[in-house]
N, C-alpha and C positions, 0 to 999 in steps of 0.2 A: 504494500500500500504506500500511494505517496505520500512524503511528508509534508506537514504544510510547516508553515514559517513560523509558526509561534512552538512549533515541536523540536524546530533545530537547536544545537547545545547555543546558551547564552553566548560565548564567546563570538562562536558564528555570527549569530543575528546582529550582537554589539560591532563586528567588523561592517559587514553591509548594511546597517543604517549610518554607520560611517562617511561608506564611499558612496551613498546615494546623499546625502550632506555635501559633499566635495562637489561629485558632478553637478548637482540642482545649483553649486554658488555660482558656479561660470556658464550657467544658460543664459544668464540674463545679463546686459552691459550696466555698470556701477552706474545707480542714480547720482543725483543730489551735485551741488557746489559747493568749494570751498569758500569761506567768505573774510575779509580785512576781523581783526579780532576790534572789536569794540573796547575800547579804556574807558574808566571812569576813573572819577574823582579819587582819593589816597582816604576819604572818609565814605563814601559808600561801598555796596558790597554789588558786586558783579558775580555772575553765574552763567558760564557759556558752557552749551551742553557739543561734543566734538562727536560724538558718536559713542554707540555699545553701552560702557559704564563711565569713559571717558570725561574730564570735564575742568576746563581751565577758572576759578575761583580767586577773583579779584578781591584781596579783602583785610582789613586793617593794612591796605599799602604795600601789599605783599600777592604776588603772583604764586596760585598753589597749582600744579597740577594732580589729578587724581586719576589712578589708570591708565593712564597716557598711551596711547595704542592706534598707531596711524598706519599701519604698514597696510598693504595692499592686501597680503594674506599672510594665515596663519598656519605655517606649513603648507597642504596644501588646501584650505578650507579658504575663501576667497572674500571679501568684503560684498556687501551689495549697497554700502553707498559710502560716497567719497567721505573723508575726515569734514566736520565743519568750519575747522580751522588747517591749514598747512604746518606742517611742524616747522619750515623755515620761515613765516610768519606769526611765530611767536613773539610774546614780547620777554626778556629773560626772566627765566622762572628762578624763585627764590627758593622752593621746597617743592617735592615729588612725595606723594602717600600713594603706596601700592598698597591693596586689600589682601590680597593673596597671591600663590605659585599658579594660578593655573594661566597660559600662556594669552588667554582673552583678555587679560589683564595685567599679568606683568609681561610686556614682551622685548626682550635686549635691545633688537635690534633699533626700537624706537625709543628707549630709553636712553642709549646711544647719542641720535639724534637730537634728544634734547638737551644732553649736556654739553654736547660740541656748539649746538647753537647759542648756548647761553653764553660758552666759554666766548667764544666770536664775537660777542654783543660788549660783553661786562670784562673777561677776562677771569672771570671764574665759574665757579660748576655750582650747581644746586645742592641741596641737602635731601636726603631722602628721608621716610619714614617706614620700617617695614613692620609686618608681623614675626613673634618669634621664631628662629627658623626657617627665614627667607634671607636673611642677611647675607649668607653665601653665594646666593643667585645674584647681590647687585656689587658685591665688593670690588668688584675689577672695571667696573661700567667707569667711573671715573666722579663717583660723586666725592662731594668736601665733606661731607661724615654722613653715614650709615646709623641713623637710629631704629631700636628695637623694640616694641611695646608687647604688653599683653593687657587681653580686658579688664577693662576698668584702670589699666596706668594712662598718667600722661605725662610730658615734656611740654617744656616752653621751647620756642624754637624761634628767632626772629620776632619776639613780640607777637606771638600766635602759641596759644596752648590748643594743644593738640591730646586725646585721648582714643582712645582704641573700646571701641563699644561692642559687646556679644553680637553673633549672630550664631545661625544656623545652617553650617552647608559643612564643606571642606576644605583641603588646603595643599592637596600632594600633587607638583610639578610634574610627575613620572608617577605609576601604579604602585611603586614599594617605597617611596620617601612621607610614608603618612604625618610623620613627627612633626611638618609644616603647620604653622600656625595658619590664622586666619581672623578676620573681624570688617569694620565696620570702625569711622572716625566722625568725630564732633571736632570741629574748628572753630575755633574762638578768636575772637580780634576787635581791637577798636568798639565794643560794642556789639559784635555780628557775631552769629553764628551761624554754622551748615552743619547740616547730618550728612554723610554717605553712607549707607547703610554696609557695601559690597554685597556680595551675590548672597543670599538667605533666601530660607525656606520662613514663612508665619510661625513666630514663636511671640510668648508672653514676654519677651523681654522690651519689647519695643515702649510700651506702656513706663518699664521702669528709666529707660533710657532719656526720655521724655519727663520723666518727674526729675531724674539727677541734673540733668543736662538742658531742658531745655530750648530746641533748637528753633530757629528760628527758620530755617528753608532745610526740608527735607527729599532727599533725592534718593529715589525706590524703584526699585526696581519691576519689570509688567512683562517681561519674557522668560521664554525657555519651561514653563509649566506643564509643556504638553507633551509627552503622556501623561497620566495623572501619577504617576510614580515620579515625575521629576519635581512633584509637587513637595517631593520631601527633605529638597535643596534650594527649589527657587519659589516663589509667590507668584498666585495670580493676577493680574489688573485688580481685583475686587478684593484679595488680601493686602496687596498693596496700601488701595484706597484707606482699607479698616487699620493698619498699622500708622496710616497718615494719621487717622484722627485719634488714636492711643498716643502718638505721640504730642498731640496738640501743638504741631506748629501752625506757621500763619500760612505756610505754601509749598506744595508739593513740584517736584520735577522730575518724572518718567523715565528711566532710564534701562537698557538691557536689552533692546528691542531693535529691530529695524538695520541693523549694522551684520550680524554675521548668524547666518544660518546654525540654529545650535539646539533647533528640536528636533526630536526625532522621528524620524518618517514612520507611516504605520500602513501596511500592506498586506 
């Protein structure tokens, strides 16, 4: 009797929805423009969304980038719309906060780019911030210090306190480095703040993150849920939503979506 696809061993099925991932990214030619980065003022806060989880954060005066991920492709899994910003029209970045190893979000070769650009502009490199356990993956990149949190620490950094907020998902670069941290940052400055939540599945913690913290612009994520078993690393739009108002800030911004093919095909 034949077998059908839900009967083949896991590994199998996990490979071919894979390369049906891969193929479906290069059917279609990359939407979208890149666009001039918008400045504001050294007292308000700016929030430009670049793509994915990606996001430049103008804020107490200080350029932050978060996720920073412009390359065209990810191995071979392909973008489907261009960066919103060019990484060589940046303006120089003060500090880099990576959420975790996994390649959608820390990726070298653009993290690269961002330090030689900055060096180019200023004459020196950014600061980074990682989760514990990712430090190894940026030490040779060329940042000016390597800082390391775990949930609930934070660092001052530039006149910016910075903290590392739970979430719910994982954190291993490769299948057997699981010892990778992982989290979710509040940025504080001048008055301002921002949540990035990074990649999460809906948990209770959101609610306490919101009473500690505070935030004032929360940035959540609305992709990647689908099958319903990926529900148990990412959020839906509608959990999203419900974590926005556990958190009771004043504004949410959408992020995870729309940039690189990362649900899994069902057939």
């Amino acid at each position: 009797m034949r077998r059908t696809w839900r009967n083949r061993p896991f590994p199998v099925r996990k490979v071919e929805q894979l390369w049906r991932l891969v193929r479906e990214s290069h059917e279609q030619p990359m939407m979208g423009i890149s666009r001039p980065v918008q400045l504001v003022p050294n007292d308000e806060l700016g929030v430009t969304f670049i793509g994915h989880s990606s996001f430049l954060l103008q804020i107490g005066g200080r350029k932050v980038l978060i996720d920073p991920v412009f390359s065209k492709r990810l191995i071979l899994l392909r973008r489907q719309r261009h960066p919103g910003i060019r990484v060589d029209a940046l303006p120089p970045i003060d500090l880099v906060l990576l959420t975790h190893a996994h390649m959608d979000h820390l990726d070298l070769a653009s993290l690269r780019h961002v330090v030689r650009a900055t060096r180019r502009l200023t004459g020196r490199a950014p600061e980074v911030v990682v989760p514990r356990g990712v430090e190894d993956l940026v030490e040779n990149v060329g940042f000016a210090q390597v800082h390391r949190l775990e949930w609930w620490e934070n660092t001052t950094i530039q006149d910016l306190t910075i903290t590392m907020t739970p979430c719910k998902h994982w954190g291993a670069r490769m299948f057997h480095d699981m010892h990778r941290g992982y989290g979710g940052y509040v940025i504080e400055g001048a008055g301002q703040s921002v949540y990035h939540s990074g990649d999460t599945a809906y948990f209770d913690g959101f609610r306490e993150i919101g009473d500690k913290l505070k935030p004032e612009v929360a940035l959540l994520p609305i992709g990647a849920y689908f099958p319903d078993t990926y529900r148990s690393v990412h959020t839906s739009p509608e959990e999203a939503v419900q974590a926005f108002l556990e958190l009771r800030a004043n504004q949410m911004v959408p992020m995870h979506y729309g940039t690189f093919r990362v649900c899994a095909p069902q057939y």
